[in-house]
VEXKE-14091 format. One line per field, with one value per residue (C-alpha): residue number from 0; chain; y negated, x negated, z negated. Coordinates in steps of 0.5 Angstrom, whole numbers, plus 500, padded with zeros to 3 digits. Example, Ala and Ser with C-alpha at 12.3 -4.5 7.8 and 13.67 -1.06 7.14 Angstrom:
seq c(0:1) $
mol c(A:A) $
y c(509:502) $
x c(475:473) $
z c(484:486) $
//
This chain:
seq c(0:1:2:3:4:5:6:7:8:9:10:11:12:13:14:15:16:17:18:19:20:21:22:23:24:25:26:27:28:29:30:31:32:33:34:35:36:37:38:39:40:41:42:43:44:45:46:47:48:49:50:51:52:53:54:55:56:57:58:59:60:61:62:63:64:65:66:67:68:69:70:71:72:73:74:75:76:77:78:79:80:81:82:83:84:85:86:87:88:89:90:91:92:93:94:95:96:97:98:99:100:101:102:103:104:105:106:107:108:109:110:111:112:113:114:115:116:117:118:119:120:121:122:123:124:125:126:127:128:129:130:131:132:133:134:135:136:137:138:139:140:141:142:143:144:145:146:147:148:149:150:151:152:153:154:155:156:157:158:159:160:161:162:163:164:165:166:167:168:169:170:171:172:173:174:175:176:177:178:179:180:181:182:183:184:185:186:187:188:189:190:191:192:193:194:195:196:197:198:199:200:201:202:203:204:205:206:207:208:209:210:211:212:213:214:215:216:217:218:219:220:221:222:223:224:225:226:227:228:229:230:231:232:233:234:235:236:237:238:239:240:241:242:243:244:245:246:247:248:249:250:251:252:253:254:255:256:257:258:259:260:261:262:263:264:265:266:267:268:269:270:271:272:273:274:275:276:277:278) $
mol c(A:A:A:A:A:A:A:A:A:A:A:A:A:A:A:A:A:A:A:A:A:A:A:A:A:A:A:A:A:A:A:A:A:A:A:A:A:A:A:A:A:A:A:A:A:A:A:A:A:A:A:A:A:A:A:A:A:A:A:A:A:A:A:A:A:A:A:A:A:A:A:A:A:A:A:A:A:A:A:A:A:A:A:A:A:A:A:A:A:A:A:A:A:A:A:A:A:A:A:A:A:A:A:A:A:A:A:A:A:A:A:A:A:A:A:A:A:A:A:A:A:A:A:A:A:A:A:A:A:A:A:A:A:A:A:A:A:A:A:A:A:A:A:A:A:A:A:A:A:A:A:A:A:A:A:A:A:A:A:A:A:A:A:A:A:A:A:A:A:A:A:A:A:A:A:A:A:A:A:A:A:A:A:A:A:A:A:A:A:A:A:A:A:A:A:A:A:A:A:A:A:A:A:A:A:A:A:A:A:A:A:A:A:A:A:A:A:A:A:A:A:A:A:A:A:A:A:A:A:A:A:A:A:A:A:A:A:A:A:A:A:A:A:A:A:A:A:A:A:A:A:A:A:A:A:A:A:A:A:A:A:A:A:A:A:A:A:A:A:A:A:A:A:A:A:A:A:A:A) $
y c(585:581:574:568:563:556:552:544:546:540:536:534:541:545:543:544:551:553:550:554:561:560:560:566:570:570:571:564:561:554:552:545:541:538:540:548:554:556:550:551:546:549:546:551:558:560:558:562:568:567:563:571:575:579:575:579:572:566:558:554:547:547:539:539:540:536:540:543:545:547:554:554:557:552:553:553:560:563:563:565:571:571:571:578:581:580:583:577:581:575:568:561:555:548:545:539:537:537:541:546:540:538:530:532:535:537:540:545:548:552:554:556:560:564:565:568:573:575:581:580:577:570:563:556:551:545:538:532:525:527:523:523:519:513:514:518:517:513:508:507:500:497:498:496:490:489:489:495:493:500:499:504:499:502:509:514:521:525:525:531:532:536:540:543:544:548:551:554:556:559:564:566:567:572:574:578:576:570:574:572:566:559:553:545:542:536:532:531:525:520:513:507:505:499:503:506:498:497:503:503:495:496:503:498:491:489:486:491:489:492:489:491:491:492:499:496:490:496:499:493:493:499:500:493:495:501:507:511:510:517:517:511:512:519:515:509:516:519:512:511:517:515:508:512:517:523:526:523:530:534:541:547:549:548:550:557:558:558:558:551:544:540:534:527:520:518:523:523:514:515:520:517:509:513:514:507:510:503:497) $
x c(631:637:635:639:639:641:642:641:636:634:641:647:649:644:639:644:646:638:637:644:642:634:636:640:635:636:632:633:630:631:632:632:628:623:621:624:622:621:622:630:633:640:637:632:634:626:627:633:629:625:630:634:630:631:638:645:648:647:650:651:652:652:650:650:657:657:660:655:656:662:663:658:658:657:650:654:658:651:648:653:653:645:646:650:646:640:644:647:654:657:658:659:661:661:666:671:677:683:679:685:690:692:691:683:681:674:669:668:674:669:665:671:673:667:665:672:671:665:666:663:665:667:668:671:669:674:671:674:669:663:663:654:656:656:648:645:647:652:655:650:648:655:654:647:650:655:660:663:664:670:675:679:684:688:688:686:682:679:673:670:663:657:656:663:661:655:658:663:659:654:660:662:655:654:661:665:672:671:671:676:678:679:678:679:676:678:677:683:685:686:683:683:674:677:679:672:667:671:669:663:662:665:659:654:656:656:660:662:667:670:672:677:675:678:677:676:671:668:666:663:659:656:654:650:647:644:649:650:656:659:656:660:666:666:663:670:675:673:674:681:684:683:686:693:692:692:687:690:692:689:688:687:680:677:681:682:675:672:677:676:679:675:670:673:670:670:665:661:661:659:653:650:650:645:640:640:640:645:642) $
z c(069:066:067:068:073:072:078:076:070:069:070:066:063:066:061:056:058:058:050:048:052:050:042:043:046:053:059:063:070:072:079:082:088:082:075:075:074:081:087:089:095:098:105:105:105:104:096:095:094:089:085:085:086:079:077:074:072:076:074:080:082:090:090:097:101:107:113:118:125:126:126:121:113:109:105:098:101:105:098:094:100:099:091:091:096:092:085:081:078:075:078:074:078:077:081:079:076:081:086:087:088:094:094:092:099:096:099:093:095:100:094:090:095:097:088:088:094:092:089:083:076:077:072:075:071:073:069:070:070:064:057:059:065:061:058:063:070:074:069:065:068:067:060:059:063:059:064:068:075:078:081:077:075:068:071:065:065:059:059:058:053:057:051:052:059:057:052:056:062:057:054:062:063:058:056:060:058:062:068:073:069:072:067:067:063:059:053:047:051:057:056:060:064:060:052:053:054:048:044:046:045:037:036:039:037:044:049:054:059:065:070:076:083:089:092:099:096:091:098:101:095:095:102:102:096:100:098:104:107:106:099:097:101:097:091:092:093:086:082:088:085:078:078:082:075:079:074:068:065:060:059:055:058:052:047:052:053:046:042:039:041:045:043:043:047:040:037:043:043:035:037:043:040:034:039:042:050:049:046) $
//
């Protein structure tokens, strides 16, 4: 078999990917702890097998990167082992935007490592903050609130559309001129958490403000809402980069990847108000 397995399935790009892979006639898996294909939790190696068994090309989101025992191999890097033992000869991973830069201090840097090292065909993916965080996940109650409460002052980042994410990790997972190649992976332009309320207060014709908050407050905020303290001190160091711009820069990725420029915040707001997600 050729089949190809999608990490995530159910996810923000994962989903997304199998739509695009399933209309092209490929054989896909999806694999995640609820509503897959086949069970899959990266905490239980016994669920590895049967996600693999009979995979060339697997996507891989290695959500959990905490550190284990020392001296211990992280589960992201055992089972990018475990995957080419059992076959898979080419590698997508998703990691994050700045995961190479010193200021980062990523756990991904682990996996990236151990995708690079394998030995077999390999993709990074390096997507700064995702446009869809704002309809379908962490923002999208400030938004239906009408107020943005981060403390990402007026940093800027390029949000990146999901469907650009999918689209390039669909290509990597069945073209070979992907192989060996790293992209990060942005939109057009860097816009301000400010820029994007009003952008999306205008599509809506609601009030959508942010609201600057100071990172130490935010913290606080976070952990007496319930938030695990690691969680959200990791949570707060990713809005803290943003407000000091360390991930303002826009990149090529996209346009490298698939040979087209990548969709702009404004497109995606346009699109997503239609579907009412924000009224």
């Amino acid at each position: 078999m050729n089949t190809i397995l999608i990490l995530g399935g159910t996810g923000k790009t994962g989903r997304r990917i199998v739509r695009r892979l399933r209309d092209a006639g490929q054989p896909v898996r999806t694999a995640s702890r609820t509503g897959s294909d086949t069970p899959f939790d990266l905490n239980d190696p016994s669920t590895w097998a049967s996600a693999l068994d009979g995979v060339s090309a697997a996507y891989l989101v290695l959500p959990n990167l905490r550190p284990g025992p020392e001296g211990e191999q992280q589960p992201s890097t055992r089972f990018v082992t475990e995957a080419v033992a059992a076959g898979v000869r080419r590698l997508v991973l998703l990691s994050a935007g700045g995961s190479g830069e010193p200021h980062h201090g990523s756990p991904l840097i682990a996996a990236e490592q151990a995708v690079r090292d394998s030995g077999v065909d390999w993709t990074v993916l390096r997507p700064t903050w995702f446009s869809q965080n704002f309809s379908e996940s962490f923002f999208l109650p400030g938004i239906l609130a009408g107020a943005l409460s981060l403390p990402t002052g007026e940093g800027r980042t390029p949000f990146i559309d999901a469907e650009d994410i999918a689209e390039t990790a669909a290509s990597a997972l069945t073209e070979q001129r992907h192989s060996g190649r790293t992209y990060q992976l942005t939109g057009p332009r860097a816009l301000t958490f400010g820029e994007v309320a009003d952008l999306i207060g205008k599509a809506t014709g609601r009030t959508v403000r942010h609201i600057d908050v100071d990172p130490e407050v935010y913290l606080e905020q976070q952990i007496a809402q319930g938030v695990p303290a690691d969680a959200a001190r990791q949570f707060a160091a990713l809005l803290a980069a943003t407000r000091d711009d360390l991930d303002a820069a826009t990149a090529d990725g996209v346009e490298r990847a698939l040979g087209r420029a990548p969709r702009s915040f404004e497109d995606y707001v346009t699109e997503t108000a239609a579907t009412g997600c924000w009224s």
